[in-house]
N, C-alpha and C positions, 0 to 999 in steps of 0.2 A: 625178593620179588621173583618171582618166574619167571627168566628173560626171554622165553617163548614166546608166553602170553603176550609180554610187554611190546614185542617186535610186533604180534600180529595185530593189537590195537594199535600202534602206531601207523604201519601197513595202511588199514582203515583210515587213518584220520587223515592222511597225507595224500588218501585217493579223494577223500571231501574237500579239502582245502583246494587241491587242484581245481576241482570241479567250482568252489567255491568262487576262486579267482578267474576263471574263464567268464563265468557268471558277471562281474563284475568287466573283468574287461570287454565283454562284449555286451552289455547291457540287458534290453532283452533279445536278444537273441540267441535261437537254440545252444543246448550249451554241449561240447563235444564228452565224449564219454571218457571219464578218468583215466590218468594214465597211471601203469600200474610201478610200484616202485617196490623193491623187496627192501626189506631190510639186511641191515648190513653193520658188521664191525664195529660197536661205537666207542669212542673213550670214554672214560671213567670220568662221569662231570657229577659223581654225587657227593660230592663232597671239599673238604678244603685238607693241605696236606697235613698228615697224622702228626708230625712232630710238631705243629704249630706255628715252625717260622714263615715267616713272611717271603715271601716270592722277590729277590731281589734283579732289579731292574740293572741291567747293564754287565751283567754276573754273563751272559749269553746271548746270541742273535734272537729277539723276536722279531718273527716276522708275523705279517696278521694283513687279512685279507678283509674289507670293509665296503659295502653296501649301504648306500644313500637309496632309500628309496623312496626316491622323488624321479619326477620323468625330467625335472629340466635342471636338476644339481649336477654339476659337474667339480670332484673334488680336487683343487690346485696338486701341482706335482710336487710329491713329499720329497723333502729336502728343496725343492729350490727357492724355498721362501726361509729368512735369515732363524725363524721358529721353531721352523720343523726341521731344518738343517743342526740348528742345535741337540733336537731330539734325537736325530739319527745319529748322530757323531756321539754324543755323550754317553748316549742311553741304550747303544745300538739296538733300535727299534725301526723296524722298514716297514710304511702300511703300502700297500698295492690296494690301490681302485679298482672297483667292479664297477662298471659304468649300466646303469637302466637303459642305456641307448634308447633315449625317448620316448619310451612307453615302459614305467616300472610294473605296471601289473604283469605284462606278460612276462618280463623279466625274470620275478619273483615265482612265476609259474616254471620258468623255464628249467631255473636255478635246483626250486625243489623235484622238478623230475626227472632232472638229472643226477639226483642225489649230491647235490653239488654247492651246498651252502654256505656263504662267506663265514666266518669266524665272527662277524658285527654287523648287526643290521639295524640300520640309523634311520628313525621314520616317526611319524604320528602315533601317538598311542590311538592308532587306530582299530577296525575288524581285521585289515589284514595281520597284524600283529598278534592282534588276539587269538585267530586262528591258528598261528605256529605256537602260539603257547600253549595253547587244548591240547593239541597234536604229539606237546613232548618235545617240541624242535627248539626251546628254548631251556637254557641252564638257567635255573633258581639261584639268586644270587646272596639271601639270606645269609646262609654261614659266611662268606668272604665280606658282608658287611659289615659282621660282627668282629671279625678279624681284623679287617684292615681301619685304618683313623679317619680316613679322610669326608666322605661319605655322610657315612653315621654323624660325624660333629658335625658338619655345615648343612645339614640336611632338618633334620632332628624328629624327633616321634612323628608328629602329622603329617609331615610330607612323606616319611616316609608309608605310615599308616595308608594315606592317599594311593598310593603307589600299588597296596597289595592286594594280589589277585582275589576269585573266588576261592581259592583252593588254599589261600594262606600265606602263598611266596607269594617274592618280589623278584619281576624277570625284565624289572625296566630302570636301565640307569638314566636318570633324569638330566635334561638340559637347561640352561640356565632356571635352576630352582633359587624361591628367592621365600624370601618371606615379609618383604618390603615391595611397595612400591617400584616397577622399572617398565622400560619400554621406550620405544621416539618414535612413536605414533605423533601426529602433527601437521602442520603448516608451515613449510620455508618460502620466505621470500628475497627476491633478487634484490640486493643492495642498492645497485647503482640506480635499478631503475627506479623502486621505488623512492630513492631521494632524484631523482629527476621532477615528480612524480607533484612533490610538496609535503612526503612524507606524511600522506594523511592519515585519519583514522582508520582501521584496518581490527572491528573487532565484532561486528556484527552480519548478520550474511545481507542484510544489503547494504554495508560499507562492502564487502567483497565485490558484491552485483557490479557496484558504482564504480571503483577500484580497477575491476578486468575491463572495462567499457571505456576509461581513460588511457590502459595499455594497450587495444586493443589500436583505439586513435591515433596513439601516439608514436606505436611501434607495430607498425602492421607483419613484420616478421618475424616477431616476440610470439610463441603462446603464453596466451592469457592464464590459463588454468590449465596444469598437466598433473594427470591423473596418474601416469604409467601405468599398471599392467591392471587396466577395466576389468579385465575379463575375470580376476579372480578378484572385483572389487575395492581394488585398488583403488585410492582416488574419493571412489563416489562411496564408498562405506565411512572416511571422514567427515563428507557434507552431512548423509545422514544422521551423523553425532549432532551435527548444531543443531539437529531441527526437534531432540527427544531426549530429555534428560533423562539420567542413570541406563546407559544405550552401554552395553555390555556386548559389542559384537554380535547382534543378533540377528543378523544375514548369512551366517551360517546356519541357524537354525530353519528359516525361513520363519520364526516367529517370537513374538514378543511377550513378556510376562504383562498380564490382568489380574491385577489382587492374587491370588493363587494359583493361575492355572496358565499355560502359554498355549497363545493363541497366535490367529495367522497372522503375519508382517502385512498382509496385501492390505486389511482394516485399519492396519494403525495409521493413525492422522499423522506423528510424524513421520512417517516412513512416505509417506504420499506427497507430503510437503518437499521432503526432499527429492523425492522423482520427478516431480513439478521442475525442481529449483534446476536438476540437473539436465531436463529436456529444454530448459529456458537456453542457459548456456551454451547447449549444443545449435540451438535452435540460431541462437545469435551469434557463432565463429567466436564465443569466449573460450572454449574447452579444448583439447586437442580432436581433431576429428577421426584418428586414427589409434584410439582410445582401445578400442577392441580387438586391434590388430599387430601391435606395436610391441617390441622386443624390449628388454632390460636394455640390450647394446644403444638400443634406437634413442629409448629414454636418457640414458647416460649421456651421452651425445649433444642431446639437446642441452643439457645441463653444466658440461663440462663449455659450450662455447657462450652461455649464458643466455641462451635462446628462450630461455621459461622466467617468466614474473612470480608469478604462484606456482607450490607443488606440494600438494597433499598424497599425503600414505601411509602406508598402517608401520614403515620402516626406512625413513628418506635418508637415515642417518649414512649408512656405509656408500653411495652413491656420493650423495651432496657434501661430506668433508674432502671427499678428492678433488672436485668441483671448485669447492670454495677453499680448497690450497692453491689450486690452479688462477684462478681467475685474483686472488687477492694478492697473489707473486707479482703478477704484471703490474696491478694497481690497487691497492690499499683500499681504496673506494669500492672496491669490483668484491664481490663475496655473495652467500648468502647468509640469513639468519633466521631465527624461528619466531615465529609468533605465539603466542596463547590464545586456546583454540577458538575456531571463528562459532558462534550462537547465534538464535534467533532471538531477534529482541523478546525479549518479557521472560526469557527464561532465564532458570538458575543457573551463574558461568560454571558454579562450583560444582554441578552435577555434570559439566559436559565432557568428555571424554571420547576424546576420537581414537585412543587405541585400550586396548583392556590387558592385564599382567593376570596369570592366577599361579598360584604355588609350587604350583608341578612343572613352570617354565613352559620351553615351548614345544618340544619333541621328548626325546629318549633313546639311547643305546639299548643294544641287546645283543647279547653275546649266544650264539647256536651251538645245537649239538655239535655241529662241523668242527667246532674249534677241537685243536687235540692239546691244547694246555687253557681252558679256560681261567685258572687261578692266575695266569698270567697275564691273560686281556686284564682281567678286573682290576688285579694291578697294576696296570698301566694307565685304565679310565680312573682308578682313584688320587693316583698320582699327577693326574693331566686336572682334578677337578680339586687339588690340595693347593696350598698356598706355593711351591714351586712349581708346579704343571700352569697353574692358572699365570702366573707373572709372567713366565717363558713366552707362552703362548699371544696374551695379550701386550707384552712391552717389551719384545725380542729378549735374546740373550744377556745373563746378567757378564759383568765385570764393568770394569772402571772404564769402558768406551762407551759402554752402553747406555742405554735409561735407566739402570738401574744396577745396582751393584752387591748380589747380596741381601739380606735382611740384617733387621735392627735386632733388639735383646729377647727380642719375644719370637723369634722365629718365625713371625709371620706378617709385621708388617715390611716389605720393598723399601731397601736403601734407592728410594731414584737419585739420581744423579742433576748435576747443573743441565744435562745433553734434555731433559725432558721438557724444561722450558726452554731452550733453544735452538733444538732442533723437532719442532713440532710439522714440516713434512715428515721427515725419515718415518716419526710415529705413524702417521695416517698412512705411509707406504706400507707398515707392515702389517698394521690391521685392517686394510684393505683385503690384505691374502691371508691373514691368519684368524682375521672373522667367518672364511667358509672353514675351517678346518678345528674350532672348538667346539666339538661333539657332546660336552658334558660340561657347559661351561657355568661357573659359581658365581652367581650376579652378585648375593652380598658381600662376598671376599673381592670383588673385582670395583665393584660401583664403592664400597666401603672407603678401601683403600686407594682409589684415586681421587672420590669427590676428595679425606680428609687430605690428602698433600695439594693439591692441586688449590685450594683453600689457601696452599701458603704463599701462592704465585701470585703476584702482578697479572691483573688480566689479559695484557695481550700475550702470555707466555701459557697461559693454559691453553687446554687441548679442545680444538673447535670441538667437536660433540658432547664431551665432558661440561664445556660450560652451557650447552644448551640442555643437555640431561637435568642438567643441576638446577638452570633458570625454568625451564618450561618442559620438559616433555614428562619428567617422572613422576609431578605432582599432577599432571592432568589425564593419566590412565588409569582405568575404571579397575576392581578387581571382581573378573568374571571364575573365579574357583568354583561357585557355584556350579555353572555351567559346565562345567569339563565333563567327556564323556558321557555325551548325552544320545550320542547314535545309535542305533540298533545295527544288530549283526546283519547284514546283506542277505541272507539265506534266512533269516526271518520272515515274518508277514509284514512286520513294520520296517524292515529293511527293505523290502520290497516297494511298496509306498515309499518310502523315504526316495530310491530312485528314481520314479514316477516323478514324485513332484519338485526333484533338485534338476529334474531335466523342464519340465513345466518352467522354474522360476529362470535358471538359466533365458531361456528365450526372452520370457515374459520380463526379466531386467534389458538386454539387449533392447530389446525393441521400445519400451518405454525411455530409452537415451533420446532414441531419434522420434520420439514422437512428436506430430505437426503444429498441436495445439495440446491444450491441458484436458481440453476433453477425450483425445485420444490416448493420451496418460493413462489419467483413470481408467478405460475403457481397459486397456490392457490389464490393469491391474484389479481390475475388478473379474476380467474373464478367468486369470491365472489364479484366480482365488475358487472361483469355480472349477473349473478342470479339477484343480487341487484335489478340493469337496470330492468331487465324482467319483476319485480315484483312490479313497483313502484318510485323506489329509488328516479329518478330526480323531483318527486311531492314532497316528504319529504322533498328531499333539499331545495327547492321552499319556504316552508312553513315555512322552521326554518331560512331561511334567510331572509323572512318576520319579525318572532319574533325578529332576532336581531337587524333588522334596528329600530323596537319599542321600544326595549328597549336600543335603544343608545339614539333616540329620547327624551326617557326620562329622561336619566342622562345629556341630556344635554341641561333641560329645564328651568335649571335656570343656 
């Protein structure tokens, strides 16, 4: 290839992307003029090494610099968690944090205009992602797939198929990819209270209604219903599952599937039902009222001194098992536990699903031109996403202290030890810190291998989330693959739209919390459906029902 050339289309794409991301971080407003970036020096990422061996891990220091790009992830300090402490020691592997200091767009602006890219950039298979892959800023990861074991096997053709780009490669290491059922989307309720309580029925949304109006009586200091972080629909996108079967997360979209074609959320009867249910609650001091406002710290809080009856979320599990080690130390009575999701009478239970799994997991690694050993990131995320990275990570360090000691004759399934039924704090301590730091993590190797030992336990030695994965949350998540990747590119027409109307629905949810009456409800959501219209809406629709007819096409190509 002509490395001139190559430099100067690059050149090009990295002055759009910038421009792209300015775009984006400041919505509509004016966008400032590209900043210019030469190109410059790059390593050799075309390839994997000629003689074919494998990149051995601990052979040398890697060190590898990693971007979360999320505005509010903050990644624990490597090594001080018993996990990553193993990694570093054994493995000698050091990751250094790039922190988004609270706003990752400009971040990621700032990062590429500086010519300055971490080595791994950990985020949604979103536009901005896709943008540094057009661009060249990302290493094809293809050959080292086929190279290395780990991957490839637990992965397998579809998912990876899913994965690849327009142009052929694959520039996304996947995060918990599953090909099974997983998730702890759900409802937990406080133990103590609800056997205070009379332990009533608790499976209908107005046994809920009836339920929060007896805590509310009973314990005026308790919330009733906490929703934790509203704002990115936390909480109230669970309600909306009871009120519309086969409910595939479709508040993201801002619309729901009709026979063939999606259309606006703001029409659908259940979607309205639930806006209703949730303006009731708020209306009546069932809900938390600081719903919109309120920090993870805040919610935890509440949680940890048992201050919450109910608490729905699209992820209660890493919160509510420290919670419920806490509060069940002092008193055996005191915990929480999960329910089976709450419905509206006359619907199907078996279609409800208050959280959705789809195959490609929930984010993606991606390793940049910045890196100057790529072969050895990838080595590292294969190794982290194989059957010893995965046990490390998730059940501390092995040997005969540990949770586990080793594997069995097959090399892959965990010798656990007696310590995993008996010391089930220690566990919850460490996957408390080692759940922000598994970037490529293998749900079927992980969920596989602890539902089958965990089987061989006596109940009260299994592992609080393990047994509520196992009873309630995995068999009641929707699978929305379908859906995946349904947004248009920002610098679109329909990406353009698409902001238009995610700022529209943003308010238009907000203010339908607190609305006065049910007339005022609807009225909101009848206007925000209009706005929508005015500005676009039914081209968006148009577009994303496009994508999913493609990607049904494609699950259902073999």
């Amino acid at each position: 290839m002509d490395k001139k050339r190559d430099g100067r289309l690059r050149l090009i794409w990295v002055a759009l992307i910038l421009c792209a991301l300015a775009a984006c971080n400041n919505a509509e407003k004016p966008v400032p003029p590209p900043v210019t970036v030469q190109p410059e020096e790059e390593p050799d990422t075309t390839g994997v090494k000629q003689d074919g061996a494998l990149y051995e891990l601990g052979k040398e220091a890697l060190n590898v610099t990693f971007y979360a790009h999320y505005s509010y992830y903050n990644m624990p300090a490597w090594g001080a968690d018993p996990s990553s402490k193993w990694i570093r020691d054994h493995l000698n592997i050091h990751i250094t944090a790039i922190s988004a200091e609270g706003n990752a767009a400009q971040k990621l602006q700032k990062m590429i205009a500086g010519k300055k890219l971490p080595d791994i950039i950990w985020g949604q298979r979103d536009s901005d992602l896709e943008r540094l892959r057009e661009a060249g800023l990302l290493v094809p990861l293809d050959d080292y797939i086929e190279k290395y074991p780990n991957l490839k096997k637990w992965a397998g053709p579809k998912i990876l198929n899913l994965l690849r780009a327009a142009d052929g490669h694959i520039y996304y290491f996947p995060n918990y990819y599953s090909n099974r059922p997983y998730g702890n989307a759900g409802y937990v309720v406080n133990k103590r209270i609800y056997a205070s309580l009379g332990s009533p029925k608790l499976e209908t949304t107005d046994d809920l209604y009836h339920y929060l109006k007896q805590v509310k009586e009973r314990y005026p200091q308790v919330i009733p219903f906490e929703t934790g972080l509203a704002k990115e629909g936390i909480g109230i996108d669970q309600l909306f599952s009871a009120f519309k079967e086969n409910n595939f997360s479709f508040t993201r979209n801002f619309a729901v599937t009709t026979g063939d074609k999606m259309t606006s959320i703001y029409k659908d009867e259940g979607f309205r039902e639930s806006a209703l249910y949730v303006a009731k609650l708020m209306r009546e001091g069932l809900m938390t009222p600081d719903a919109l406002t309120q920090t993870e710290d805040q919610v935890s809080e509440k949680l940890m001194s048992g201050r919450v009856a109910v608490f729905a979320s699209a992820d209660p599990m890493k919160m509510v098992m420290t919670a419920d080690a806490e509060l069940s130390k002092k008193n055996p009575q005191d915990g929480y536990f999960f329910i089976d999701p709450i419905y509206k009478e006359g619907l199907d239970r078996s279609k409800i699903y208050p959280g959705t799994y789809n195959l490609l997991g929930w984010n993606v690694a991606t390793i940049t031109k910045g890196a100057k050993n790529p072969e050895a990131i990838f080595a590292m995320l294969d190794w982290m996403t194989g059957p010893e990275g995965s046990a490390v990570q998730m059940w501390g360090p092995p040997g005969p202290d540990g949770y586990w000691n080793g594997f069995k004759e097959d090399g892959i399934t965990p010798a656990f030890t007696s310590k995993y039924g008996d010391d089930p704090e220690g566990l919850t301590q460490i996957q408390a810190i080692s759940g922000d730091l598994i970037w490529v993590g293998n749900t079927v190797y992980l969920d596989q291998t602890k539902s089958e030992y965990e089987a061989t336990l006596p109940e009260e030695k299994r592992n609080w989330s393990s047994t509520w994965q196992h009873k309630v949350t995995w068999k009641s998540q929707g699978d929305a693959t379908p859906f995946i990747n349904l947004h248009p590119m920002p610098e679109s027409e329909e990406g353009v739209i698409y902001r238009r109307v995610k700022d529209i629905w943003l308010k238009a949810r907000a203010d339908a919390m607190f609305g006065a009456t049910d007339e005022e409800v609807l009225k909101i959501l009848d206007d925000a459906h209009n706005q929508s219209m005015a500005v676009g809406f039914q081209q968006y629709l148009d577009y994303i029902t496009a994508k999913w007819h493609s990607n049904l096409l494609m699950l259902n190509s073999d």
